[in-house]
VODRENMI-224396 format. One record per residue: z, x, y of N, C-alpha, C, O in turn. Coordinates in steps of 0.05 Angstrom, whole numbers, plus 32768, in hexadecimal, padded with zeros to 4 digits. Layout:
% residues N
ZXYZXYZXYZXY
...
//
This chain:
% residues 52
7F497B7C7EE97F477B987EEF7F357B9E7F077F3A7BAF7F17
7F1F7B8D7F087F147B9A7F147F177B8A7F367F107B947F4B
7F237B757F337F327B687F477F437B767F5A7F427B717F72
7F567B8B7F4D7F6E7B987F577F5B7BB77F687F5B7BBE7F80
7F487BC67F4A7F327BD47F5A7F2F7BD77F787F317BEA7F88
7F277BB77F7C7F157BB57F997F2A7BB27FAE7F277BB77FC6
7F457BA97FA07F5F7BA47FB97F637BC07FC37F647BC97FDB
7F657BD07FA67F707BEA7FB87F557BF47FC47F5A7C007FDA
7F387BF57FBE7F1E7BFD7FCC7F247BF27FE57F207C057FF4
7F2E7BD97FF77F2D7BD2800B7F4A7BD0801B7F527BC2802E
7F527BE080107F797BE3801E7F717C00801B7F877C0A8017
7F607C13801A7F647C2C801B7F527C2B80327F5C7C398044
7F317C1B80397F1D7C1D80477F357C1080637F3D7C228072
7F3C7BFB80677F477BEC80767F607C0280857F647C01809D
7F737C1780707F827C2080747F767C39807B7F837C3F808F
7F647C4C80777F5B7C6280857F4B7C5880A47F467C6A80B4
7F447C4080A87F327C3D80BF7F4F7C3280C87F547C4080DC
7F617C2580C57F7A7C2680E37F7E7C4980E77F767C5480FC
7F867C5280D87F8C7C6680DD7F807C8180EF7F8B7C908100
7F677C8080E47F597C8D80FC7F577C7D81157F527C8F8126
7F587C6981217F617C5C81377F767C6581427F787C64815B
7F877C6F81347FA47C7D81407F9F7C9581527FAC7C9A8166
7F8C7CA1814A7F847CBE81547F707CB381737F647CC48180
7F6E7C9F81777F4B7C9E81877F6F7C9681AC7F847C8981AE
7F5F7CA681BA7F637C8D81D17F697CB081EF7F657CC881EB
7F6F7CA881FE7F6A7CB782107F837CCD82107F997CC28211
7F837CE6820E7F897CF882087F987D0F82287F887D1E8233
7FAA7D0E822F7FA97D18824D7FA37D3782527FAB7D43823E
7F9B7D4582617FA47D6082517FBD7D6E82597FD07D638264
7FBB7D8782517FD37D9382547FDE7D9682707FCC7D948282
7FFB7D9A827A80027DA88294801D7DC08293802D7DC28282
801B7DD082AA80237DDD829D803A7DDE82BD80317DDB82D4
805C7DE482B6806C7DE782CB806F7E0382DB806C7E0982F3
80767E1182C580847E3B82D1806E7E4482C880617E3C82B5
80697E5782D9804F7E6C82D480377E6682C880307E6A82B1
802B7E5B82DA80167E4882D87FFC7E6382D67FF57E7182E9
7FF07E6582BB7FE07E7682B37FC67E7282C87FC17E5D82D2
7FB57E8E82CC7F9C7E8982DD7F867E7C82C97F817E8882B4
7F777E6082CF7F637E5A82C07F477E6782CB7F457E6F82E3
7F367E6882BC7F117E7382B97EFE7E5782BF7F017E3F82BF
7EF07E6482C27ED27E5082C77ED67E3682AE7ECD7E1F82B1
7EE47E3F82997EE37E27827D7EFE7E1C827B7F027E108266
7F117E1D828C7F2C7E1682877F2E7E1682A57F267E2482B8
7F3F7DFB82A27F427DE782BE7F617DE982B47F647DE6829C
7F767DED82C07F957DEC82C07F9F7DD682D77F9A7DDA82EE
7FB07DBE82CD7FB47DA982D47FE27DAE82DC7FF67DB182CE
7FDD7DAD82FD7FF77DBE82FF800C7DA58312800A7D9F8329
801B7D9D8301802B7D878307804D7D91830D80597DA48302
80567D7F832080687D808320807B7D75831380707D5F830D
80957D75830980AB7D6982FC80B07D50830F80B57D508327
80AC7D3C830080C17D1E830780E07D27831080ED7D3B830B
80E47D19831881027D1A832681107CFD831581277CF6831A
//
């Protein structure tokens, strides 16, 4: 019993720490194509063109 306990204690620890790894890594920000809103002193707007 208390064998099986510690399998699932360490397949849940092992299995929540991949998983938050999923979330981590560089993030791009947004861009925006038609009507490209005016940004403020706190918002930087990143204005790309379409690939061909």
């Amino acid at each position: 019993m208390r064998k099986n306990l510690k399998t699932i204690f360490y397949f849940l620890i092992i299995s929540s720490f991949t998983l938050s790894l999923n979330g981590c890594g560089y993030k791009k920000g947004p861009y925006h194509l038609e009507e490209t809103p005016q940004g403020d002193e706190n918002v930087e707007f990143i204005i790309k063109e379409p690939s061909k």
